[in-house]
VOGU-3710 file (C-alpha; in Angstrom, 3 decimals, decimal comma):
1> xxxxxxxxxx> -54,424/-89,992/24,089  -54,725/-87,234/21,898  -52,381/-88,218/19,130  -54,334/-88,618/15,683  -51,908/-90,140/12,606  -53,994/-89,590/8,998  -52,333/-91,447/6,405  -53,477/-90,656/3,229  -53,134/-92,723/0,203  -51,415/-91,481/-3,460
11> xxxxxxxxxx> -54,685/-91,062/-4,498  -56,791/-90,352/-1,565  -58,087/-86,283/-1,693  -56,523/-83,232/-0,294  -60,276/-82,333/1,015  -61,028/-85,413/2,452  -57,912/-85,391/4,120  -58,218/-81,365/5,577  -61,945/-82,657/6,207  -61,314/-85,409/8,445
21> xxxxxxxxxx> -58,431/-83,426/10,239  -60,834/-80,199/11,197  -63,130/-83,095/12,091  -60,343/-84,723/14,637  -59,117/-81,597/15,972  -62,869/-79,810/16,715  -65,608/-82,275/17,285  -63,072/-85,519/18,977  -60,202/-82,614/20,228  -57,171/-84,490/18,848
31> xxxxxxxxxx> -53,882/-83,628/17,710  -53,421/-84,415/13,977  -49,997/-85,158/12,407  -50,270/-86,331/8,710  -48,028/-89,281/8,039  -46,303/-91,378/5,628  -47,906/-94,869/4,545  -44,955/-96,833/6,651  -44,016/-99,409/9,292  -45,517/-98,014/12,469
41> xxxxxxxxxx> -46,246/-94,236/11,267  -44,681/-91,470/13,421  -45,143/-91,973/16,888  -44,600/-96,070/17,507  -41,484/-95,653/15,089  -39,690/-92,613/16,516  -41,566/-93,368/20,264  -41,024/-96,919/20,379  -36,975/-96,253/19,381  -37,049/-93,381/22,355
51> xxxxxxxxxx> -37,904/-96,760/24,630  -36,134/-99,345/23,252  -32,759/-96,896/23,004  -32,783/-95,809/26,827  -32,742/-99,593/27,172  -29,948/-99,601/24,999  -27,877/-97,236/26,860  -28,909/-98,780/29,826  -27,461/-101,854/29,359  -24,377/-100,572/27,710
61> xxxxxxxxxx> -23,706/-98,104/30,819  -24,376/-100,890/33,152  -27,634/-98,909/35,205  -30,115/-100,191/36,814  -34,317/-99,463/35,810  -34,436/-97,334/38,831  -31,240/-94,979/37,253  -32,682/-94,499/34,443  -36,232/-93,909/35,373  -34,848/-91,050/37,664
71> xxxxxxxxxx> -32,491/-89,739/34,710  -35,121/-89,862/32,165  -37,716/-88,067/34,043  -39,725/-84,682/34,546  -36,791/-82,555/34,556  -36,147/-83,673/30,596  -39,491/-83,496/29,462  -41,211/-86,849/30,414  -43,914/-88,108/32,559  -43,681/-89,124/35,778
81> xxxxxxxxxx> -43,661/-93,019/34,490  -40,622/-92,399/32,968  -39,330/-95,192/30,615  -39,917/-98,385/32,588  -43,013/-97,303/34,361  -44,911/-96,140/30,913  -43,079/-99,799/29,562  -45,941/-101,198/32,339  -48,070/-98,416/31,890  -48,871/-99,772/28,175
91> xxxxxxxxxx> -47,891/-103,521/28,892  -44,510/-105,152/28,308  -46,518/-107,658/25,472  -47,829/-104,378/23,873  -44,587/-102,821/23,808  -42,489/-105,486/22,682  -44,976/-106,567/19,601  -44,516/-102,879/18,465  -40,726/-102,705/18,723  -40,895/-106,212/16,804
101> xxxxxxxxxx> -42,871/-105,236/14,576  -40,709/-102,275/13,523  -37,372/-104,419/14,086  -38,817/-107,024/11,301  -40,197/-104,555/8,732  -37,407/-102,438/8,829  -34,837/-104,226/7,489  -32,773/-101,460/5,868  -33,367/-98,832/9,113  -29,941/-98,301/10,302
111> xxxxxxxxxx> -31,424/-98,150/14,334  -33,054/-101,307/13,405  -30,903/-103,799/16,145  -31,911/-101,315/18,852  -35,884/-102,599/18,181  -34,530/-106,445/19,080  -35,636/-107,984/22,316  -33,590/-107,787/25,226  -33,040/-111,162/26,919  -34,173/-110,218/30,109
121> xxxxxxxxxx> -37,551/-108,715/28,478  -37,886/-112,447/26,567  -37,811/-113,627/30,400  -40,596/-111,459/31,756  -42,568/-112,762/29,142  -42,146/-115,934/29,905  -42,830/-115,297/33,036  -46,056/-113,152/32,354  -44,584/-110,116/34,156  -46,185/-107,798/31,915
131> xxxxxxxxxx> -46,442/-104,812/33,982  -49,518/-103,251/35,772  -52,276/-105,815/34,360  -50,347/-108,457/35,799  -49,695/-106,526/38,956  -45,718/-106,850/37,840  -43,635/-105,640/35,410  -40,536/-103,394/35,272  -42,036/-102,336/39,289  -44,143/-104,598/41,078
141> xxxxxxxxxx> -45,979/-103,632/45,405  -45,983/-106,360/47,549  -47,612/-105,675/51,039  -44,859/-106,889/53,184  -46,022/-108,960/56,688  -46,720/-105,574/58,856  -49,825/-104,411/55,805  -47,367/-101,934/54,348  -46,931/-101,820/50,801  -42,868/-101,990/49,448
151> xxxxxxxxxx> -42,355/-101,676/46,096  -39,791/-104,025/44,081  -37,938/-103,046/40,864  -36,507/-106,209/38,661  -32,837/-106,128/38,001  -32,454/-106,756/34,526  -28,980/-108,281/34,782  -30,506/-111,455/37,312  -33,976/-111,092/36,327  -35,264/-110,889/39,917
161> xxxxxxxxxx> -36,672/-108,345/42,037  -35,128/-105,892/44,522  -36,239/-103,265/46,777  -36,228/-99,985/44,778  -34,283/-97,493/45,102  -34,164/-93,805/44,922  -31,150/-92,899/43,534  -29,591/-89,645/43,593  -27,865/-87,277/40,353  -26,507/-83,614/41,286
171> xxxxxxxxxx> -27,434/-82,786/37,456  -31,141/-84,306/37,568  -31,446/-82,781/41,247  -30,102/-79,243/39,946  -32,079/-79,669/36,836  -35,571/-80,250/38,561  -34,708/-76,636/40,820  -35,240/-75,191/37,627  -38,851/-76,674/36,561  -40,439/-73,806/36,627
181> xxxxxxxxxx> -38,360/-71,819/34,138  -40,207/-73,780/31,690  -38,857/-77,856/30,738  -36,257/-76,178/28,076  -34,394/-74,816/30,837  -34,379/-77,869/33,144  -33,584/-80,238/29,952  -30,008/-78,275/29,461  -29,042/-78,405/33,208  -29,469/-81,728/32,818
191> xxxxxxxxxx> -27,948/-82,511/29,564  -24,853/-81,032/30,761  -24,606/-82,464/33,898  -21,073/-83,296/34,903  -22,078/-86,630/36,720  -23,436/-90,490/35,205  -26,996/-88,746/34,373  -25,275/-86,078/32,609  -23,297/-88,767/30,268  -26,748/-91,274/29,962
201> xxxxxxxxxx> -28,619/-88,061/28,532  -25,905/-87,225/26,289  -25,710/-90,739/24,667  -29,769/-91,341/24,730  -30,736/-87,447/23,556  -28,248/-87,420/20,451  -29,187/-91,229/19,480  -32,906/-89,955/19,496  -31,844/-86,279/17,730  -29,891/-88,181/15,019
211> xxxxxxxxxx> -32,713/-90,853/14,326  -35,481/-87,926/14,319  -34,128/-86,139/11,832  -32,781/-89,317/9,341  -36,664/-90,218/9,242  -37,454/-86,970/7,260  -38,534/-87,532/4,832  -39,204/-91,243/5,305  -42,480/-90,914/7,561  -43,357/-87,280/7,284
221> xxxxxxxxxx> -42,318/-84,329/5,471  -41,263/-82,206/8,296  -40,212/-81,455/11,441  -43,028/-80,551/13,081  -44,985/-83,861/12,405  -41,898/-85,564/14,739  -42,369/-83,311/17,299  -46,354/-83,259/17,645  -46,336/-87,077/17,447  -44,320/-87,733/20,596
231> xxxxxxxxxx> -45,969/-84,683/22,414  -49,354/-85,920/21,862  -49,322/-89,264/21,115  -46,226/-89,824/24,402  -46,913/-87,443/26,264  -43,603/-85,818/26,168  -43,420/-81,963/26,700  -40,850/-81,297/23,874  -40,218/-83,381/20,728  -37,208/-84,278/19,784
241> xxxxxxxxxx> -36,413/-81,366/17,318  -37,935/-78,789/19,916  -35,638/-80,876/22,891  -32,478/-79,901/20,225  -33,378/-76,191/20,485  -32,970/-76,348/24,089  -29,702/-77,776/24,269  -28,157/-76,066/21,577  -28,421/-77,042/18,061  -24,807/-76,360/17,480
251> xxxxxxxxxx> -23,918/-77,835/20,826  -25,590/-80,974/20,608  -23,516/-81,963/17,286  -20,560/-81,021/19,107  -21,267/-83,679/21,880  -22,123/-86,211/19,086  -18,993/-85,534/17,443  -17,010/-86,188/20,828  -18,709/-89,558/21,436  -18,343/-90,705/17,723
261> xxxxxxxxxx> -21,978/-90,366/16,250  -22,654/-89,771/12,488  -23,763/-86,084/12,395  -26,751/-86,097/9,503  -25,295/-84,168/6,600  -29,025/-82,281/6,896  -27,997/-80,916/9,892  -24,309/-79,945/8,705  -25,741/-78,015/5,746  -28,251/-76,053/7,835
271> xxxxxxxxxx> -25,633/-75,054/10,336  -23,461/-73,965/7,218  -26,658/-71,713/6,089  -26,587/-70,244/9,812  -29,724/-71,651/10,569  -28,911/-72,667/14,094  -32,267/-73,514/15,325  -35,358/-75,572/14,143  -38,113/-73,189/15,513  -37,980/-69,557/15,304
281> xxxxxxxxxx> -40,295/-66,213/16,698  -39,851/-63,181/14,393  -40,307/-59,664/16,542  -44,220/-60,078/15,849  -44,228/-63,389/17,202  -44,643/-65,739/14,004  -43,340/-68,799/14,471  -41,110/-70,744/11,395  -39,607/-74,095/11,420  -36,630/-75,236/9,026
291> xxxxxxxxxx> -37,611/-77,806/6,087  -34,888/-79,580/5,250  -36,351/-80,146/1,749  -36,351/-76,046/0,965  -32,918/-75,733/3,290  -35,056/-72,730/5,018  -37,674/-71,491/7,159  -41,191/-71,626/6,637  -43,705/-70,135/8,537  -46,018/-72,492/10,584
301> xxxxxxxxxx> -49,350/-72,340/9,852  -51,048/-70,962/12,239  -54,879/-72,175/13,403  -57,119/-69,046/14,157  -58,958/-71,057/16,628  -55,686/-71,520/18,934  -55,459/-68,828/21,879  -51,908/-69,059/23,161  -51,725/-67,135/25,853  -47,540/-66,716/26,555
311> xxxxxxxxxx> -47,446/-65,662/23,161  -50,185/-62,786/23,872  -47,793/-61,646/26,509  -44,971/-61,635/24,901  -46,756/-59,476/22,189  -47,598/-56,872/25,161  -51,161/-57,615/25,585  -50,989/-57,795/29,276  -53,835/-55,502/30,711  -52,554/-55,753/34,537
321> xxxxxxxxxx> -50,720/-58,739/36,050  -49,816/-59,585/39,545  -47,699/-62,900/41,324  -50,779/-64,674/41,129  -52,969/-64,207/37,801  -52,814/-62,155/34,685  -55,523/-60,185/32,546  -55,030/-60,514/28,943  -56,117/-58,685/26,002  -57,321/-61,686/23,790
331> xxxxxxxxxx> -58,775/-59,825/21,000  -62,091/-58,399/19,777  -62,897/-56,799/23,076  -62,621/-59,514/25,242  -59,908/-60,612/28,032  -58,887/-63,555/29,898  -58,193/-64,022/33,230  -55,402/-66,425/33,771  -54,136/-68,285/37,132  -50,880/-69,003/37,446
341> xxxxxxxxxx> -49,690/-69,833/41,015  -48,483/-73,416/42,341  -51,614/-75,687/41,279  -53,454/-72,124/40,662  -54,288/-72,224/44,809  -56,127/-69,252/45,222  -54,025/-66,613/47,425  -55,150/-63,391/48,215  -53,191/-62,447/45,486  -55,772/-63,986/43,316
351> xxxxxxxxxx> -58,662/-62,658/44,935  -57,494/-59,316/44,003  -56,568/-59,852/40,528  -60,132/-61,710/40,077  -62,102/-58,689/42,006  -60,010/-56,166/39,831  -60,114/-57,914/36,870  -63,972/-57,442/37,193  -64,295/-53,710/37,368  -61,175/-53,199/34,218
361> xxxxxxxxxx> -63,138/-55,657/31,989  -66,730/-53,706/33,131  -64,885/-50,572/32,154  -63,140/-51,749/28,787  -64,444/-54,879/27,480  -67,566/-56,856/26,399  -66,529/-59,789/28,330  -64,281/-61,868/30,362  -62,649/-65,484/30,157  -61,379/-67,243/32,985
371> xxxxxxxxxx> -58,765/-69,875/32,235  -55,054/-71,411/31,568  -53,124/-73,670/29,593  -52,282/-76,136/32,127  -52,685/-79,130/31,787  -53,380/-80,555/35,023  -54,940/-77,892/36,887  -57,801/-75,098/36,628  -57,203/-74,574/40,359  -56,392/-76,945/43,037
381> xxxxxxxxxx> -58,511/-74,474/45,786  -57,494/-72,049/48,198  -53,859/-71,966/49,448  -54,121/-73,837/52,558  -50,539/-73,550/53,790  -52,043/-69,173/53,947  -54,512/-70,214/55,746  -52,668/-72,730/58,299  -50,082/-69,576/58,704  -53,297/-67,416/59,794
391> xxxxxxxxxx> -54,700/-70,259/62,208  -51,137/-70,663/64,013  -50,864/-66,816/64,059  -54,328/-66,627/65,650  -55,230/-63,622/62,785  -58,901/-64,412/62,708  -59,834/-61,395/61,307  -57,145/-61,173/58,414  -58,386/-65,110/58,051  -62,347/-63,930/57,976
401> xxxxxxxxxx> -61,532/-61,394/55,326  -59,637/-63,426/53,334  -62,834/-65,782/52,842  -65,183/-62,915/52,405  -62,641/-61,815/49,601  -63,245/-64,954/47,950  -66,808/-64,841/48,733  -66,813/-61,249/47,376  -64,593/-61,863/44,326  -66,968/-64,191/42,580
411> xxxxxxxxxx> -70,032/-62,711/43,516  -68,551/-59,841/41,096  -67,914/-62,685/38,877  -71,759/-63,587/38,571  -72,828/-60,225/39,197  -70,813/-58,710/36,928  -72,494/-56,348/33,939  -70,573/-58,144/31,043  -70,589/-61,758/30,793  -67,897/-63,734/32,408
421> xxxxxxxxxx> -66,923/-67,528/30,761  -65,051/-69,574/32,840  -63,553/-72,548/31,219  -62,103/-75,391/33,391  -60,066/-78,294/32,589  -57,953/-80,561/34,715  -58,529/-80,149/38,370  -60,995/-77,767/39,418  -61,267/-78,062/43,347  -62,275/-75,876/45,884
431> xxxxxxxxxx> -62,067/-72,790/45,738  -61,141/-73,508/42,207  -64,606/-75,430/41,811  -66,200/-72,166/43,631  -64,508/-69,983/40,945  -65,742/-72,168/37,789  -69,249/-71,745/39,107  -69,911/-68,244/39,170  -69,777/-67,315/35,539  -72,583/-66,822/33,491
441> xxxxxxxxxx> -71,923/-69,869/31,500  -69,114/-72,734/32,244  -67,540/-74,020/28,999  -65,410/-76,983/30,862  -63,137/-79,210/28,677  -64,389/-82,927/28,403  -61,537/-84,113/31,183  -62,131/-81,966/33,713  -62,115/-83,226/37,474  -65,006/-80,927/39,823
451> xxxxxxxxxx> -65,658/-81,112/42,979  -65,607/-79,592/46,797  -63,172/-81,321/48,521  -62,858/-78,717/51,662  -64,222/-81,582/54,107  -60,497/-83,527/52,858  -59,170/-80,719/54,927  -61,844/-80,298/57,900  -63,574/-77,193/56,641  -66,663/-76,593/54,105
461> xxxxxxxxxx> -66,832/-75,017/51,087  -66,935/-71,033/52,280  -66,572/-69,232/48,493  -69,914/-69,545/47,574  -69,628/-73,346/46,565  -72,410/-74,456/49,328  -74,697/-71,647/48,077  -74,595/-71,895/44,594  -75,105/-75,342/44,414  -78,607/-74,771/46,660
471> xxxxxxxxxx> -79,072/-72,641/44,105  -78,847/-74,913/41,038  -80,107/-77,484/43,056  -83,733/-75,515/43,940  -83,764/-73,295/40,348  -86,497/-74,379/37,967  -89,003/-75,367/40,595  -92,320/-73,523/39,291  -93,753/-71,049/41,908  -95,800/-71,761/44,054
481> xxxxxxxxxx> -94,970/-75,245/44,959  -92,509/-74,423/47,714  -94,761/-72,728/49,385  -97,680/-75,458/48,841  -95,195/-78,174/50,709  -93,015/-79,280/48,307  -90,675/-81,896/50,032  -86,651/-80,504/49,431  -85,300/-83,844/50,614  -84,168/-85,253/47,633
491> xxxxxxxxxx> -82,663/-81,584/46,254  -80,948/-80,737/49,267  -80,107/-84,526/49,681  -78,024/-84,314/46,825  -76,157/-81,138/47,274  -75,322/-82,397/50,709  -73,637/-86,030/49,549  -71,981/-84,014/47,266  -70,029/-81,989/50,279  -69,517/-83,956/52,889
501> xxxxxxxxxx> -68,221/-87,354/50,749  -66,408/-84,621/48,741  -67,519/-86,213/45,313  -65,134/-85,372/42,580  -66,447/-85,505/38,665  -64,803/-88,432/36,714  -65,242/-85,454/33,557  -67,354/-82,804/32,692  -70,286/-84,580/32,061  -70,757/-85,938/35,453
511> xxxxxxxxxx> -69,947/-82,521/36,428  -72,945/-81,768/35,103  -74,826/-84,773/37,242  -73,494/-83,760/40,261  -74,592/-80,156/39,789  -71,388/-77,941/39,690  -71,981/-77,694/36,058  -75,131/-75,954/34,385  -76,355/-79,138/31,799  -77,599/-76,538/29,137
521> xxxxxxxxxx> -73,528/-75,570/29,104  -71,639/-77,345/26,606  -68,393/-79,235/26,914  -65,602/-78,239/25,160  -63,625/-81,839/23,448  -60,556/-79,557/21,837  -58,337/-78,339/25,086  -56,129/-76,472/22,144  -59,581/-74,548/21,101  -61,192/-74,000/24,350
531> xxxxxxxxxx> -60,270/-70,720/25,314  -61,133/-69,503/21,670  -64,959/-71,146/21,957  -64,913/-69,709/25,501  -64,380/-66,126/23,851  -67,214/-67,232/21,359  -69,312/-67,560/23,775  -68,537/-64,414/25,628  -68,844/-62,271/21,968  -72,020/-64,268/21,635
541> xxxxxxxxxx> -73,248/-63,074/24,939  -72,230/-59,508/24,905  -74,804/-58,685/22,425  -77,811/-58,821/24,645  -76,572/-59,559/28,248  -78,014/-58,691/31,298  -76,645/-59,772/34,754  -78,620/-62,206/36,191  -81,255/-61,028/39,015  -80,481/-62,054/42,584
551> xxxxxxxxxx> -81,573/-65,686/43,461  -83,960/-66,455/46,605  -83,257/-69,419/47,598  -86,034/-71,921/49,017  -84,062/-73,914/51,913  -85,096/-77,178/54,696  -84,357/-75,062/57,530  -84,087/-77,184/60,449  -85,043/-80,230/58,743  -82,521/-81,027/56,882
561> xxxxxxxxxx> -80,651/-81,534/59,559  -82,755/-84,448/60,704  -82,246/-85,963/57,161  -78,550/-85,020/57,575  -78,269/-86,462/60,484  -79,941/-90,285/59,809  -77,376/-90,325/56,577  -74,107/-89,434/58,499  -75,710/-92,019/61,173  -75,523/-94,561/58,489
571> xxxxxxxxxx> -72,597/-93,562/57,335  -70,754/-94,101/60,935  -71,905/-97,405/60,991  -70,865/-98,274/57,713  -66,918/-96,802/59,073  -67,446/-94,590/56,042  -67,292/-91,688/58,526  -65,734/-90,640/61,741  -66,979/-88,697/64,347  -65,095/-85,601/63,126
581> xxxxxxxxxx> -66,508/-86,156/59,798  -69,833/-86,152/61,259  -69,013/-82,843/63,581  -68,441/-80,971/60,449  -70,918/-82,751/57,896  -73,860/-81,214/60,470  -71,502/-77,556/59,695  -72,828/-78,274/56,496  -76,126/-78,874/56,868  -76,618/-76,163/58,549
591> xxxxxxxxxx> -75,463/-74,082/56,260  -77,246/-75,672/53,210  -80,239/-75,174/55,304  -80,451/-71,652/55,393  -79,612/-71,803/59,311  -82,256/-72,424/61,737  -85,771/-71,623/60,015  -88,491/-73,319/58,864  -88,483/-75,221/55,813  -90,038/-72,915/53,013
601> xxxxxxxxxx> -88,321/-70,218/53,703  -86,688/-68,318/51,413  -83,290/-67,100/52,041  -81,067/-64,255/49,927  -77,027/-65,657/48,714  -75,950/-63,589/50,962  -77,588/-64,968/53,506  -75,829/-68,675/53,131  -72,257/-66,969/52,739  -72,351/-65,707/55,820
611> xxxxxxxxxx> -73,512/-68,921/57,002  -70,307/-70,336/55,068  -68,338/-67,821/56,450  -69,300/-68,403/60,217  -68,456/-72,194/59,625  -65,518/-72,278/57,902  -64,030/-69,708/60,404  -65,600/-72,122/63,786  -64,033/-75,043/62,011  -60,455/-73,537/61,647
621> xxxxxxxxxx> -60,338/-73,255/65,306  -60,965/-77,188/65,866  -57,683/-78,683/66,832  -58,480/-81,886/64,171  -59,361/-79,257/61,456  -55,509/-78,157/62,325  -54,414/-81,393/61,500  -56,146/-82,216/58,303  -54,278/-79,275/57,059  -50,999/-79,927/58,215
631> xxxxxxxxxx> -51,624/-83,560/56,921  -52,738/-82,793/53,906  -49,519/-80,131/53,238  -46,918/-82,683/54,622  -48,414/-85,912/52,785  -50,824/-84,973/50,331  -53,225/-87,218/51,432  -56,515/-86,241/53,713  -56,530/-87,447/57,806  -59,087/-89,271/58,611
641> x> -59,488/-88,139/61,945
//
């Protein structure tokens, strides 16, 4: 969780205070909101009432768990537990001590009967159904008698479990359509949806905007506190003040009025002063908030060390932008290359942007960055669905140079005459994994998730993943000892598990284990910093770079496939592998050792890519390589064919 509450005393020190904060935010890479020395702080006062009020509502609308967990969902801002699944996310014990806690030290709150347990929650209890840890909560999976797992959601009104539901909204299905016009834009459809959903988020949104802003100043001093703690510390996209802005300030208190609600007189009087937001961009992109206590705007502090990139843009530093990616003047000389496609799949689109990004940055700037803001994703890989279209369409050769593209692309990357920084976090797969390699220096975020996964889909790793982890696999062995005999086995041995069971980093560090990650690269713990460190790096390298010079790589040749072979062998017999698996895990192999030579040879890069190249392409023309693809795109899930 990245939430961090400091809660200084009357008399504890300003410094120590803006010490320990600095301290948070760059060394542990949390979110600090300073708080008030009361029941619960910020987020378990204002979070826990965002809870126990959707139960509220719940109850007095008369819908069911499986309603409201589809109402309150991605298209208004939360995660994909919702309400009831976060409930046994965190554990129904968990939650209900904190809401009782608040509900008994709280006497004079005016919310405070909302915090009181609900009679069917005092059941569950009773009955241990405390969510996940007890494998059954709000949502329980039973395997019914055929192996197949159903999943049951309790209905609060008997206490017992049914067969959940899916239910449908016109407002929350409209709303979602909308997703990727940014959560703001989603959140209104939605809040004025003309159906039950519509009315639910009407009732739950202005109970949470009125009891957000009657805590200030009782357990912060402004706005922005509010909205940081439930971003960070609930993992909602917008806060409540920030979820006002996107209805409508003025709109919102319109509903309330119609449904009877207490408008806060705060929020009267700033309406009066034509303030009719809470956040606000001047022309040159400072951002204010309005403090109640000054009845104006004041300008939001803003942290040097934070790179926002949509705010770059919308100051016009866009140096050349396609569909697919964006190159963006991020001060100081250097740019940053950012993704933005679904999941950041690399598309040819994105080839070209990385390939010209490369020669604009040679021309104009000390150094490139490559990375996002998204949360989830660096890239999820290439775009398969592209490359499905090509197989069906038989266009080998448009399919050939779309890997050599890729191939190509970060070859420039490494190559390049100015450094190039790429900083991962999230999901970095694939091609995506490929991408993160080739810079000079990888500056990946603590929680990032590495790994070539191309096997999931019946092909290999053909952007340069296979060759540059031989690479980092055989660099640093002194010379001479190749050619003396040295036994590969356990180098190669390595690199190959690392394929063919498509290992996947739990974080950055065993990133760095597995090999995709250089260990004299540090990891980046603040995901709000990273691109700035990533720029410190490239300013740091720009001084006295020099492209690296072009690896030889010392390969098994021929006998790596014997090793290869008596580990997929054991592998079979274990059913950790199917034939298929095996067929291409020998692709692989082959290609990690340096084709058919002797081992001691040394081969160039180039050399394995075109190896890569000549088995990814062979691969794609394998009728079960056809339908781990379409598998994967209609499920999500690999074949195991």
């Amino acid at each position: 969780m990245k939430l961090m509450e400091i809660i200084p005393g009357a008399d504890t020190d300003k410094e120590v205070v803006a010490y320990m904060s600095r301290f948070m935010q760059e060394v542990l890479g949390k979110g600090v909101v300073v708080c008030k020395d009361v029941p619960n702080f910020i987020g378990n006062r204002v979070g826990v009432y965002d809870l126990c009020n959707a139960g509220m509502v719940m109850i007095e609308k008369g819908m069911s768990i499986d309603e409201v967990d589809t109402i309150v969902s991605q298209a208004v801002g939360r995660p994909k537990t919702a309400v009831y699944g976060t409930i046994d996310l965190v554990g129904l014990d968990i939650g209900t001590h904190t809401a009782v806690n608040n509900y008994d030290a709280i006497p004079d709150d005016e919310c405070r009967d909302t915090f009181a347990t609900t009679e069917f929650a005092k059941k569950m209890l009773a009955n241990k159904w405390l969510g996940n840890k007890t494998k059954g909560g709000y949502y329980k999976k039973v395997k019914d008698e055929k192996g197949k797992t159903v999943k049951y959601t309790l209905n609060w009104k008997t206490v017992e479990y049914e067969v959940t539901q899916k239910p449908k909204f016109a407002s929350i299905s409209e709303a979602k359509k909308w997703l990727d016009s940014g959560v703001a834009v989603s959140m209104k459809i939605a809040f004025n949806g003309a159906d039950a959903a519509g009315d639910f988020l009407r009732e739950y949104m202005c109970n949470n905007f009125i009891y957000a802003a009657n805590r200030i100043p009782e357990i912060c001093e402004t706005i922005v506190e509010i909205d940081n703690a439930l971003k960070w510390g609930y993992n909602h996209q917008l806060g409540p003040f920030e979820s006002w802005d996107a209805v409508g300030v003025q709109e919102a208190v319109e509903v309330m009025k119609k449904l009877g609600k207490k408008v806060p007189a705060k929020i009267e009087e700033m309406l009066k002063k034509k303030c009719t937001s809470f956040y606000k961009v001047d022309s040159k992109g400072v951002k204010s908030y309005y403090d109640f206590k000054k009845k104006d705007y004041v300008k939001t502090e803003a942290n040097p060390k934070i790179i926002i990139l949509p705010e770059l843009k919308e100051r016009k530093k866009i140096v050349k932008e396609n569909a697919a990616a964006s190159l963006i003047d991020i001060g100081d000389g250097v740019a940053c290359l950012e993704f933005h496609t679904k999941m950041n799949s690399a598309n040819a689109d994105m080839i070209q942007m990385v390939s010209d990004s490369g020669d604009i940055v040679n021309k104009d700037f000390l150094g490139m960055v490559v990375a996002n803001h998204d949360q989830r994703v660096f890239s999820a890989g290439a775009d398969i669905f592209a490359i499905l279209c090509a197989i069906t369409e038989k266009q080998w050769v448009d399919l050939e140079k779309m890997v050599a593209g890729l191939q190509n692309a970060n070859m420039k990357m490494k190559y390049l005459p100015k450094p190039v920084v790429t900083a991962p976090a999230g999901m970095a797969l694939g091609g995506g994994c490929e991408m993160a390699m080739h810079g000079d220096y990888c500056l990946a975020n603590g929680e990032t998730y590495m790994g070539l996964v191309e096997v999931g889909v019946g092909v290999i790793p053909a952007g340069g993943g296979c060759k540059e982890l031989a690479v980092r696999m055989t660099e640093g062995i002194p010379a001479g000892v190749v050619e003396s005999g040295l036994n590969m086995q356990y180098h190669y041995g390595k690199a190959f598990e690392n394929i063919t069971t498509a290992k996947v980093s739990t974080s950055a560090q065993e990133a760095q284990d597995l090999g995709f990650i250089r260990k004299t690269c540090k990891i980046n713990m603040s995901r709000d910093m990273q691109i700035y460190e990533a720029k410190q790096i490239v300013l740091g390298m720009s001084r006295f770079y020099k492209p690296p010079k072009p690896a030889l790589i010392p390969v098994m040749g021929e006998n790596l496939r014997g090793v290869a072979a008596s580990m997929i062998a054991n592998m079979k017999a274990g059913k950790y592998a199917s034939e298929y698996d095996a067929h291409i895990a020998m692709k692989i192999a082959h290609v990690l050792g340096g084709g058919i030579c002797h081992e001691g040879t040394f081969v160039t890069e180039q050399e394995i890519l075109d190896l890569e190249r000549e088995a990814f392409l062979s691969l794609c023309g394998e009728q079960k390589t056809q339908d781990r693809i379409s598998a994967m795109l209609s499920t999500g899930k690999p074949l195991r064919n």
